[in-house]
MARDRENSE-109403 format. One record per residue: x, y, z of N, C-alpha, C, O in turn; residue number from 1. Coordinates in nm, 2 decimals. Example, Ala and Ser with C-alpha at 12.3 -4.5 7.8 and 13.67 -1.06 7.14 Angstrom:
! MARDRENSE-109403
PT   n_xx   n_yy   n_zz  ca_xx  ca_yy  ca_zz   c_xx   c_yy   c_zz   o_xx   o_yy   o_zz resi
PT   1.32  -0.57   0.78   1.23  -0.45   0.78   1.32  -0.33   0.78   1.42  -0.33   0.85    1
PT   1.28  -0.22   0.71   1.37  -0.11   0.71   1.29   0.00   0.79   1.34   0.11   0.80    2
This chain:
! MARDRENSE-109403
PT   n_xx   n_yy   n_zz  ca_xx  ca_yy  ca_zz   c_xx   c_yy   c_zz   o_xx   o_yy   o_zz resi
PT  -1.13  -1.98  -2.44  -1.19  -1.85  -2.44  -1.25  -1.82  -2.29  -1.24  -1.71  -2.26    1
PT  -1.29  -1.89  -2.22  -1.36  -1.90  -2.13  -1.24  -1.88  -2.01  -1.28  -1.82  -1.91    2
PT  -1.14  -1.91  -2.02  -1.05  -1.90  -1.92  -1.05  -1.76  -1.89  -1.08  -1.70  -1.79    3
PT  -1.00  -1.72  -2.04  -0.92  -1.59  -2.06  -1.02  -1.47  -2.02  -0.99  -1.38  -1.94    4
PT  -1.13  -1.48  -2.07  -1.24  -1.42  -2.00  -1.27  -1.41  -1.82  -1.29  -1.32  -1.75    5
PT  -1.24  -1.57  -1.78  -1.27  -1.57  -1.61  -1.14  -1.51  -1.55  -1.15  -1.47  -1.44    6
PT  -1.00  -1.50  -1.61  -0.93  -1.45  -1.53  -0.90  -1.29  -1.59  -0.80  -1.24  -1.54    7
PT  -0.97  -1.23  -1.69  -1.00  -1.09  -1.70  -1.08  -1.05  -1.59  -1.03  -0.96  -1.51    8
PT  -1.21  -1.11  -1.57  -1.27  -1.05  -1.46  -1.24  -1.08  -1.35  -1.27  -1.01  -1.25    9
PT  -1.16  -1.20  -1.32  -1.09  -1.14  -1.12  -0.94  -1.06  -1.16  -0.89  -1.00  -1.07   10
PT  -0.88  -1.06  -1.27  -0.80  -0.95  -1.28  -0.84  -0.81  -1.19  -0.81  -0.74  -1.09   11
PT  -0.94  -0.82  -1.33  -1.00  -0.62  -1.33  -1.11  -0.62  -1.23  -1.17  -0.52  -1.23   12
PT  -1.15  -0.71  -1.14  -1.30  -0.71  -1.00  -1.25  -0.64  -0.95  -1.13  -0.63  -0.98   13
PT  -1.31  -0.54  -0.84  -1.29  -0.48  -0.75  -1.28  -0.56  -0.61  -1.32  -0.67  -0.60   14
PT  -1.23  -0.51  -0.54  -1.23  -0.60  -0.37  -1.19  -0.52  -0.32  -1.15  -0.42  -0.36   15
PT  -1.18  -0.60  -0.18  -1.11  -0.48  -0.10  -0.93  -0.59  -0.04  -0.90  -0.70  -0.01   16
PT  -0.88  -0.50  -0.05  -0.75  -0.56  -0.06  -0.67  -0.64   0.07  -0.59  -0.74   0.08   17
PT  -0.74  -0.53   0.20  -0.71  -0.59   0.35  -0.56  -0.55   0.35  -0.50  -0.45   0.29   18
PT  -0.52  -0.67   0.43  -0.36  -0.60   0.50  -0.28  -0.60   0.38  -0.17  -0.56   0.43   19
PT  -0.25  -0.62   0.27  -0.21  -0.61   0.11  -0.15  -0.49   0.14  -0.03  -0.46   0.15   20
PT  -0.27  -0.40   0.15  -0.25  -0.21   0.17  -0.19  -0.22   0.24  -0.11  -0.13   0.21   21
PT  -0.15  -0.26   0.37  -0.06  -0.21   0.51   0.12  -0.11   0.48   0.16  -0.01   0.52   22
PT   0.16  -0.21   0.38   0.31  -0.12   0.33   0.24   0.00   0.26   0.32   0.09   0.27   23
PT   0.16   0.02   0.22   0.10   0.20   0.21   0.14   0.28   0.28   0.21   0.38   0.25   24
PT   0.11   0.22   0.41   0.06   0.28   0.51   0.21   0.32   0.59   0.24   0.43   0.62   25
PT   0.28   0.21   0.61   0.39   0.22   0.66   0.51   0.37   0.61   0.57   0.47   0.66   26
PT   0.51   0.31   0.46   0.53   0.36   0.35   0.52   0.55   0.37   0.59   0.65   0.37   27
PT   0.42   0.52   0.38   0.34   0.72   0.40   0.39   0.78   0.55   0.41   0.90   0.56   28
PT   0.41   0.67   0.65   0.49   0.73   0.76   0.67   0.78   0.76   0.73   0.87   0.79   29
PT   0.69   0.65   0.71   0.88   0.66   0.67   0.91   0.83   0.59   1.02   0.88   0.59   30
PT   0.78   0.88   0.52   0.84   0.96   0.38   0.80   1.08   0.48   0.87   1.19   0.47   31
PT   0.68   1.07   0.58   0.61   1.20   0.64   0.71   1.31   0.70   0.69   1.43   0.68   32
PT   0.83   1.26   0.77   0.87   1.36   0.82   0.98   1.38   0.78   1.05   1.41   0.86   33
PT   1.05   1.36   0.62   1.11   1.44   0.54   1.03   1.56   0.43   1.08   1.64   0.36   34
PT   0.89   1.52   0.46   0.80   1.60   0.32   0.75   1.70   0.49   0.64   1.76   0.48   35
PT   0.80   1.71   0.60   0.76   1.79   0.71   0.61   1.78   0.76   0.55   1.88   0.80   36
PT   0.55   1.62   0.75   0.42   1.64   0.78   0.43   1.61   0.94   0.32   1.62   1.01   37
PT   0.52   1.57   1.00   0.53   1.52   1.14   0.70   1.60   1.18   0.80   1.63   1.11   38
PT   0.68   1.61   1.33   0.74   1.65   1.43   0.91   1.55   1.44   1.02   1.60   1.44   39
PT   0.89   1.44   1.44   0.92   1.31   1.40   0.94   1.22   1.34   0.85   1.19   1.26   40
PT   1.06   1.14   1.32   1.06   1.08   1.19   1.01   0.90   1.21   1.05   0.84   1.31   41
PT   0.96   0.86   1.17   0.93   0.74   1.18   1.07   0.66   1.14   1.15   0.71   1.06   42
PT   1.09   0.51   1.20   1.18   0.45   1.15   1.12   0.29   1.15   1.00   0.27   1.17   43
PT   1.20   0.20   1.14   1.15   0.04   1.16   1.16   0.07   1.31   1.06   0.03   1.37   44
PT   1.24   0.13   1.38   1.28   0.12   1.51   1.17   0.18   1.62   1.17   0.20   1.74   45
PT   1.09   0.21   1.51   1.05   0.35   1.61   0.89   0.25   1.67   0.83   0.18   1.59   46
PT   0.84   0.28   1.84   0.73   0.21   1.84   0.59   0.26   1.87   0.57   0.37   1.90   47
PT   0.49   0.17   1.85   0.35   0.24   1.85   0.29   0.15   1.96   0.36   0.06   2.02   48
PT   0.21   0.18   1.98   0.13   0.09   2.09   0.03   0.00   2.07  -0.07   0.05   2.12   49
PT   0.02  -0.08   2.03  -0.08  -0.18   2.04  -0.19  -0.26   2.11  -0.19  -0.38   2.12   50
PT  -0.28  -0.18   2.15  -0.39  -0.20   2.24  -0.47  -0.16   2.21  -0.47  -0.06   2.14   51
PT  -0.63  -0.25   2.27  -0.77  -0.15   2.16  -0.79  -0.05   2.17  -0.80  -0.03   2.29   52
PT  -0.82   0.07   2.08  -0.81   0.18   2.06  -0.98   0.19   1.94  -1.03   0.13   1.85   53
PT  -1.00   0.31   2.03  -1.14   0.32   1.94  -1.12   0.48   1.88  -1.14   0.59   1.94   54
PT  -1.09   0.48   1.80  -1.10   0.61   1.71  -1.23   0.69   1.64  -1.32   0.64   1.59   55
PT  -1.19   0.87   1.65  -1.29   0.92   1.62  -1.24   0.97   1.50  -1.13   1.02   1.49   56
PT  -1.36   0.98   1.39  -1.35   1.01   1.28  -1.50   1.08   1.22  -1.60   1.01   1.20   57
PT  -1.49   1.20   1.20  -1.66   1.27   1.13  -1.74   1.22   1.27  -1.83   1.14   1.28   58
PT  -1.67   1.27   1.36  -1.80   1.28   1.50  -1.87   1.08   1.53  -1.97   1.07   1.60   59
PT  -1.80   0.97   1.47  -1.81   0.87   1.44  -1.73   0.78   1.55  -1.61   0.82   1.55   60
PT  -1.74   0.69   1.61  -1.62   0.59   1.66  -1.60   0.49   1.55  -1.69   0.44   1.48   61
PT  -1.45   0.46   1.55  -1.41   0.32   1.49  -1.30   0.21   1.54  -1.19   0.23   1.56   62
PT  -1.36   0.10   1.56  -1.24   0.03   1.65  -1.24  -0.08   1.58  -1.34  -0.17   1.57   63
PT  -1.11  -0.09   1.51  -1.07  -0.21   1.48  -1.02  -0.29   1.57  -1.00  -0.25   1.68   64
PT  -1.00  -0.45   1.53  -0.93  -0.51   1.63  -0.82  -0.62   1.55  -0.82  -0.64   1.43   65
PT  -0.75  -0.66   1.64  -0.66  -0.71   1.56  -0.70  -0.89   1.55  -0.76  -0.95   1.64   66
PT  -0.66  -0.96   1.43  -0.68  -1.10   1.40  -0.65  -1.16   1.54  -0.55  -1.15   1.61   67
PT  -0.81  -1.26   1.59  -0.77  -1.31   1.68  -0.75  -1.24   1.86  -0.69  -1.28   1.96   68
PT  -0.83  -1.09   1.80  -0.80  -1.02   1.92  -0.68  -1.06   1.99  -0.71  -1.14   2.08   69
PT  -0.56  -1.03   1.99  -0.46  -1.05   2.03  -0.39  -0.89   2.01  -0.39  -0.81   1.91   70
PT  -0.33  -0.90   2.14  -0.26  -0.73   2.15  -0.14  -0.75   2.20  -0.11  -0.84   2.27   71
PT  -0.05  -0.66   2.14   0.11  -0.69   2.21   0.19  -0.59   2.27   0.31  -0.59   2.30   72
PT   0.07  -0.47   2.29   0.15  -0.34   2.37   0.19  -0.31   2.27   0.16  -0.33   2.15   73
PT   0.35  -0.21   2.36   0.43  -0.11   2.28   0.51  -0.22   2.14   0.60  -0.30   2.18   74
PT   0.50  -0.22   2.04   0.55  -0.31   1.92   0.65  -0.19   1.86   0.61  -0.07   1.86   75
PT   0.77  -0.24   1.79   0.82  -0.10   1.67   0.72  -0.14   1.53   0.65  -0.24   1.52   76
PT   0.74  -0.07   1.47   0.70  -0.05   1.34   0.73  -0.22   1.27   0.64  -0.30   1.27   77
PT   0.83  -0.24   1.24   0.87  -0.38   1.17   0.78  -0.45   1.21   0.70  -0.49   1.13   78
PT   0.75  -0.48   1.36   0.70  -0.58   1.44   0.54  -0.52   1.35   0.49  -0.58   1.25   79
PT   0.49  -0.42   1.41   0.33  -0.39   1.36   0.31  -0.47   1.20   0.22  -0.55   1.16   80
PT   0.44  -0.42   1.13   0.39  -0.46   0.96   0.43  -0.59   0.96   0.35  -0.64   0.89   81
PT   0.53  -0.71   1.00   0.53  -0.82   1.03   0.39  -0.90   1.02   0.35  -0.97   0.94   82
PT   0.35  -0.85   1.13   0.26  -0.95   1.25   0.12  -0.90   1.19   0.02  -0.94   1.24   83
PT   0.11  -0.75   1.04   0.01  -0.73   1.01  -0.08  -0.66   1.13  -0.20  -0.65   1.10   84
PT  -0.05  -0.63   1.23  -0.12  -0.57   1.36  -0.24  -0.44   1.29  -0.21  -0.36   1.21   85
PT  -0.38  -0.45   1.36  -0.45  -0.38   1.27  -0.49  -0.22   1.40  -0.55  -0.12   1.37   86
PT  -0.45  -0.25   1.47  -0.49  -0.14   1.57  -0.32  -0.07   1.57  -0.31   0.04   1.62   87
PT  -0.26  -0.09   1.55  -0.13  -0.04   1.52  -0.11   0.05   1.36  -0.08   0.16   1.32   88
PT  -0.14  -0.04   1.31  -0.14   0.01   1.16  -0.24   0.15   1.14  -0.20   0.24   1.07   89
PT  -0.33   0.16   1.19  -0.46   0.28   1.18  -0.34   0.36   1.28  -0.33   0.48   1.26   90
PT  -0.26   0.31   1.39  -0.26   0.46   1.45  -0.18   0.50   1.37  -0.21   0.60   1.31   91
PT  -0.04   0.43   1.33   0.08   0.50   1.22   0.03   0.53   1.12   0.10   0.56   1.03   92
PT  -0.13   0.53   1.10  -0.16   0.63   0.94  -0.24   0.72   1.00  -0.29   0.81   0.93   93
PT  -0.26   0.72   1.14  -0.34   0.83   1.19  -0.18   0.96   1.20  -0.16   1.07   1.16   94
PT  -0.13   0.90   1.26   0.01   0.99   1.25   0.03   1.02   1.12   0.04   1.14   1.09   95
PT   0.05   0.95   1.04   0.09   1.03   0.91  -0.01   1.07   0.84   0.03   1.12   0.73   96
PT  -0.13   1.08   0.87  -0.21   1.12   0.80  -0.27   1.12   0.72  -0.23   1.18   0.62   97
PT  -0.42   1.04   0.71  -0.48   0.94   0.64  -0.49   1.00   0.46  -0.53   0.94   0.36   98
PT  -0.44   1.14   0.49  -0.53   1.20   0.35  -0.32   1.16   0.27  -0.31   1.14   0.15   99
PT  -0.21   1.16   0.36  -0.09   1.09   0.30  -0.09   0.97   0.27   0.00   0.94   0.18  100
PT  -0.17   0.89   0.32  -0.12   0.76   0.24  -0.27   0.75   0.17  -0.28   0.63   0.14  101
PT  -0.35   0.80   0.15  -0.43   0.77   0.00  -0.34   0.84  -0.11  -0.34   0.79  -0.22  102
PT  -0.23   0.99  -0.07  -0.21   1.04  -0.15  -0.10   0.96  -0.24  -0.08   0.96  -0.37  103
PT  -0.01   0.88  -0.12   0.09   0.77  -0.18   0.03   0.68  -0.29   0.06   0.69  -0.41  104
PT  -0.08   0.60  -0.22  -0.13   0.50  -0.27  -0.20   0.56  -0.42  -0.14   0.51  -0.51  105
PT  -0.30   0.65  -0.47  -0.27   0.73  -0.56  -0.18   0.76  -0.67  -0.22   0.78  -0.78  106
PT  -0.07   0.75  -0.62   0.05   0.81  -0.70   0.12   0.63  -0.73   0.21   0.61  -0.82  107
PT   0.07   0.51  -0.63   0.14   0.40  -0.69   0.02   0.36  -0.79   0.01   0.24  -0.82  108
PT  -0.06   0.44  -0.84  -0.16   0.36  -0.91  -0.26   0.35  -0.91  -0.32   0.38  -1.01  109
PT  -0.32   0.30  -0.78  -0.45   0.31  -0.75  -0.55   0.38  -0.75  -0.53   0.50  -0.79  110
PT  -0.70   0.34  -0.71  -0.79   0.44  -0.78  -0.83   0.53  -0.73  -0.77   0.55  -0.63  111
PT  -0.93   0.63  -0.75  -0.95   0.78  -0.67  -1.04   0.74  -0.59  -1.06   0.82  -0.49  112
PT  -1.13   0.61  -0.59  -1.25   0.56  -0.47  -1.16   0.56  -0.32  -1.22   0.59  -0.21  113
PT  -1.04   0.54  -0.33  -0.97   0.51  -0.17  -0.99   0.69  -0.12  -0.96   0.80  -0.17  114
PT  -1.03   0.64  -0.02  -1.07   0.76   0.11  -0.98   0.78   0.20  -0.93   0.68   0.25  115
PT  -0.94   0.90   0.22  -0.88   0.93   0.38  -0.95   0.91   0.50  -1.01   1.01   0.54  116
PT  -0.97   0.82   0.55  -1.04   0.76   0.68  -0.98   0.67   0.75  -0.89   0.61   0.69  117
PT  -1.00   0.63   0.86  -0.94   0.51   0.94  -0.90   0.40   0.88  -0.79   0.34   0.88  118
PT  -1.02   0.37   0.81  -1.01   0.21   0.74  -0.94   0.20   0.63  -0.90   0.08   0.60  119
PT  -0.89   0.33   0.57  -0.82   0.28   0.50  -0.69   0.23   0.49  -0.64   0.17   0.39  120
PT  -0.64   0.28   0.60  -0.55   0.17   0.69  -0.55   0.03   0.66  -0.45  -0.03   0.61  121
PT  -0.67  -0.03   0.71  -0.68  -0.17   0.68  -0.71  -0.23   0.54  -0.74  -0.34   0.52  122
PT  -0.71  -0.12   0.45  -0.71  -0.20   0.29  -0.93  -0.20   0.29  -0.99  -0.31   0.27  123
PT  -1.00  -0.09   0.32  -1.10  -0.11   0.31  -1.17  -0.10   0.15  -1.27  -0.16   0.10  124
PT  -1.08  -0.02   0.09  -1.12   0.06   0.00  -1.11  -0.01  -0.12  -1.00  -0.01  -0.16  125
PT  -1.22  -0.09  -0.21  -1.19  -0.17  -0.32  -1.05  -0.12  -0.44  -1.02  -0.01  -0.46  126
PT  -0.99  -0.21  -0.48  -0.92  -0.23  -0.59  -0.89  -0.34  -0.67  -0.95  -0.43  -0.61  127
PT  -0.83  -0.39  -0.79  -0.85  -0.45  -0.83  -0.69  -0.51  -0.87  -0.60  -0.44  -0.91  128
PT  -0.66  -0.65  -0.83  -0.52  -0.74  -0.85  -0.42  -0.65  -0.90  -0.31  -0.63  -0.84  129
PT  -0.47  -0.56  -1.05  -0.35  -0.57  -1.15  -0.36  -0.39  -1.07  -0.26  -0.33  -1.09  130
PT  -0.45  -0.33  -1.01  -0.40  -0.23  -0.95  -0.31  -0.21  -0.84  -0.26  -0.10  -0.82  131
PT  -0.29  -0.34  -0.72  -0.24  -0.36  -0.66  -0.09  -0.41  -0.70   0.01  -0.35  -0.67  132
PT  -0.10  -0.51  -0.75   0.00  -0.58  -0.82   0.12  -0.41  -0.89   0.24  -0.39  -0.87  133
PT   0.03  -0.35  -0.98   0.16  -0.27  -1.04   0.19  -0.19  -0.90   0.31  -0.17  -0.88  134
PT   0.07  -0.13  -0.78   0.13  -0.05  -0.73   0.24  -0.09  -0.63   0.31   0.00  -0.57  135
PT   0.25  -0.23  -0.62   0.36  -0.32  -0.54   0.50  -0.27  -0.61   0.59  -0.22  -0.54  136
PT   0.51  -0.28  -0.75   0.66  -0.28  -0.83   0.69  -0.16  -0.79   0.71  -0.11  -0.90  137
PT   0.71  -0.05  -0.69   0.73   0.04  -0.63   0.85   0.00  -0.54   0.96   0.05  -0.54  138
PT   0.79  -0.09  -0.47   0.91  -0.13  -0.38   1.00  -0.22  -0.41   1.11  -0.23  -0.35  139
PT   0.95  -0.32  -0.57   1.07  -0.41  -0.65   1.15  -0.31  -0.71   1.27  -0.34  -0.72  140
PT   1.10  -0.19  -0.75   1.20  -0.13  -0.85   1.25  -0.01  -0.77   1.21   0.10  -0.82  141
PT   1.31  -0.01  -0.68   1.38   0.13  -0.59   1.26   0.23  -0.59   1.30   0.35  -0.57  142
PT   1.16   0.23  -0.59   1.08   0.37  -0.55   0.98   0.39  -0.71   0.89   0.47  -0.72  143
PT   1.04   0.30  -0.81   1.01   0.32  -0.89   0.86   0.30  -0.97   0.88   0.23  -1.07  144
PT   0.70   0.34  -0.96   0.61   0.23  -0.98   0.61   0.27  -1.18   0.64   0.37  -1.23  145
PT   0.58   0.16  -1.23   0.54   0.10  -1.34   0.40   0.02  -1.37   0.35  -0.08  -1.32  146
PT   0.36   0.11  -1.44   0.16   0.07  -1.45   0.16  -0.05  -1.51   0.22  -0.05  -1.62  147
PT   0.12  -0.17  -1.48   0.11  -0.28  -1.56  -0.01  -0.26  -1.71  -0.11  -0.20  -1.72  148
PT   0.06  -0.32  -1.78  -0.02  -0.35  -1.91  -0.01  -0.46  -1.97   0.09  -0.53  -1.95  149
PT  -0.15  -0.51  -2.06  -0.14  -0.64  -2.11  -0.07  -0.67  -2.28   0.01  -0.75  -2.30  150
PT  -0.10  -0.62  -2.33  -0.04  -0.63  -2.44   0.12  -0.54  -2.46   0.14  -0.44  -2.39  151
PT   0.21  -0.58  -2.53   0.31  -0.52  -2.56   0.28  -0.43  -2.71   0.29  -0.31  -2.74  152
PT   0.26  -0.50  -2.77   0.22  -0.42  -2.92   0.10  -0.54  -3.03   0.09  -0.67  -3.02  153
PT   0.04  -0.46  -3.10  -0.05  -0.54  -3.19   0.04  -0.51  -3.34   0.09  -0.41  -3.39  154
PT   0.00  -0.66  -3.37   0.03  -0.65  -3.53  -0.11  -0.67  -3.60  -0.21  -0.71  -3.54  155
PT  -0.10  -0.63  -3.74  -0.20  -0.67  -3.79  -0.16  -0.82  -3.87  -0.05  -0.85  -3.90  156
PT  -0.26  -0.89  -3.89  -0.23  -1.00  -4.00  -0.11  -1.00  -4.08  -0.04  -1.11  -4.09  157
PT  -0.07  -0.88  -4.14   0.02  -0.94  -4.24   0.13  -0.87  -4.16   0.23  -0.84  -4.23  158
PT   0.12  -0.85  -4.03   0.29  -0.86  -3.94   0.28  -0.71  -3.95   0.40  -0.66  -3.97  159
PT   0.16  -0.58  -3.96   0.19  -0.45  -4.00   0.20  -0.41  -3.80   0.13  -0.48  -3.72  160
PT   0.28  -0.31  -3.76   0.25  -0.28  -3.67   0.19  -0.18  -3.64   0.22  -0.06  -3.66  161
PT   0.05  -0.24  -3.56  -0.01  -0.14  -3.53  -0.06  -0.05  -3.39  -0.16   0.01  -3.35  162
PT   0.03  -0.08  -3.34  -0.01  -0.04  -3.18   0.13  -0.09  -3.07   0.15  -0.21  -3.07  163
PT   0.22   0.01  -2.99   0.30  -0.06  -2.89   0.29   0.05  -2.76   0.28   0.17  -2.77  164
PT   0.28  -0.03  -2.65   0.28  -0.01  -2.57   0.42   0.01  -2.48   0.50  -0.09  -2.50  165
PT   0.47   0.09  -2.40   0.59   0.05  -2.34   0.56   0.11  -2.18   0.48   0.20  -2.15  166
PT   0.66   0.04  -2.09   0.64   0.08  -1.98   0.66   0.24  -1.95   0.75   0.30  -2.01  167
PT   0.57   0.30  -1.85   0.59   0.43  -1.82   0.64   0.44  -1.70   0.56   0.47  -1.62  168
PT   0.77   0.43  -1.66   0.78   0.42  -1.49   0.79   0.59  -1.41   0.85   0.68  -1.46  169
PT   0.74   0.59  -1.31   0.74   0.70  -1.24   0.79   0.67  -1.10   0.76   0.58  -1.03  170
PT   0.88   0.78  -1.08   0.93   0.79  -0.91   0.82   0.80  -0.83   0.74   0.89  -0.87  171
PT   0.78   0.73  -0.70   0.72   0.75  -0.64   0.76   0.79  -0.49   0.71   0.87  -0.41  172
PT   0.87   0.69  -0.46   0.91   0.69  -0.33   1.07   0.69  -0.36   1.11   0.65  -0.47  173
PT   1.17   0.73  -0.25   1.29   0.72  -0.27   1.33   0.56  -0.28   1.26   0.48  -0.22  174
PT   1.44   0.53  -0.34   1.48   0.40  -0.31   1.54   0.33  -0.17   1.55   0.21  -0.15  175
PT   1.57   0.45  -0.09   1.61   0.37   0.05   1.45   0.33   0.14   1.43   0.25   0.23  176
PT   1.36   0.42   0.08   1.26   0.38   0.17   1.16   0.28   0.13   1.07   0.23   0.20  177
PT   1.21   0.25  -0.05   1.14   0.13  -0.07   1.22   0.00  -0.06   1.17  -0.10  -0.10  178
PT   1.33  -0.02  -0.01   1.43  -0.10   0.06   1.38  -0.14   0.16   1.35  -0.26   0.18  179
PT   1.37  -0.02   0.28   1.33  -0.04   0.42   1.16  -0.12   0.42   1.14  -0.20   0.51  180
PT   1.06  -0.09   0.34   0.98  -0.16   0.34   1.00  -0.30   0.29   0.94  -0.40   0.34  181
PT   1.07  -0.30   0.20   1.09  -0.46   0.16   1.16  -0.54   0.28   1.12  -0.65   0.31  182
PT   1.22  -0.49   0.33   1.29  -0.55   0.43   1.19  -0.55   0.60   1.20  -0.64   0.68  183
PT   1.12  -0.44   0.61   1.00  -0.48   0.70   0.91  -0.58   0.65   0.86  -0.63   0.74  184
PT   0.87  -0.61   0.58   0.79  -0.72   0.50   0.86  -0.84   0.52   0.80  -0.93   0.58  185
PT   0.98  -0.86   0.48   1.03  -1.00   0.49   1.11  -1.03   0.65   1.19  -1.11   0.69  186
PT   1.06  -0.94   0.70   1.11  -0.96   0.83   1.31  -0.92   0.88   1.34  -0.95   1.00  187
PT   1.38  -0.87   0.82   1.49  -0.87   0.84   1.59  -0.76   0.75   1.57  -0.72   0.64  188
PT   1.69  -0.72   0.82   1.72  -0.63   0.67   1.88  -0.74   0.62   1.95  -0.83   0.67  189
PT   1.87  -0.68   0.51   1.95  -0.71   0.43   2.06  -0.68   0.44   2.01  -0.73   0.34  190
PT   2.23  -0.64   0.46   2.35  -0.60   0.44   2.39  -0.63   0.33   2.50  -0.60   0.29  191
């Protein structure tokens, strides 16, 4: 009992997720300039600049820096989500538009606490494993997210059925662009 209980509550805890969120992020740029939110289309190919950068937000500065203060200039996209780069990743959600990838992130699941702001770029915004975890199967299943659930169905004692659950999957993203993230994540594409 005691297990099942301790791994309910770091299941369902809140935290903040960190670079986990970064394919959000990426994610919300690849889609931006076919939904016409940019001039530009983002690609793996395409590059950002990587240098400290202090951003203004609500009349506010914010400057992230990257692990280990380490900067690598002009990087493409692959290279930023690779290497996890955190002054890179804020500007590609500053381009796509921070209120687009809460809107993604959102629609993979997650909860209404994530904010349009800088940080949330860097995964500031608490969530919880099995919200992260289902909004991941987006990119395992072609575009497709599926809400995780714990039970499949209840019986009663004498085998009566009383309760099933089944997966609800929803399109979120096309399947070539949840390809191209899988494949920026593992470093290489696939043929």
């Amino acid at each position: 009992e005691f297990r099942r209980v301790l791994f309910r509550s770091r299941a369902l805890a809140s935290r903040q997720p960190g670079s986990i969120f970064k394919p959000f992020v990426y994610t919300a740029a690849l889609t931006a300039y076919r939904d016409g939110a940019v001039s530009q289309p983002w690609t793996p190919m395409s590059t950002v600049n990587d240098e400290p950068t202090t951003f203004e937000f609500d009349q506010k500065p914010y400057q992230p820096a990257n692990y280990g203060r380490d900067y690598y200039g002009e990087v493409t996209l692959r290279t930023a989500l690779m290497k996890s780069l955190n002054v890179a990743t804020v500007k590609v959600a500053q381009s796509a538009g921070f209120d687009r990838v809460v809107k993604l992130a959102r629609a993979a699941g997650l909860n209404n606490r994530i904010q349009a702001t800088p940080a949330v770029a860097l995964g500031a915004y608490e969530v919880t494993p099995v919200e992260i975890a289902g909004a991941y199967t987006m990119f395992a299943n072609r575009g497709i997210h599926v809400a995780p659930f714990f039970l499949s169905m209840v019986r009663s004692k004498g085998g009566a059925l009383l309760d099933v659950n089944y997966p609800r999957p929803k399109g979120v993203i096309g399947p070539e662009v949840a390809y191209v993230i899988t494949t920026m994540q593992i470093g290489r594409a696939h043929v």
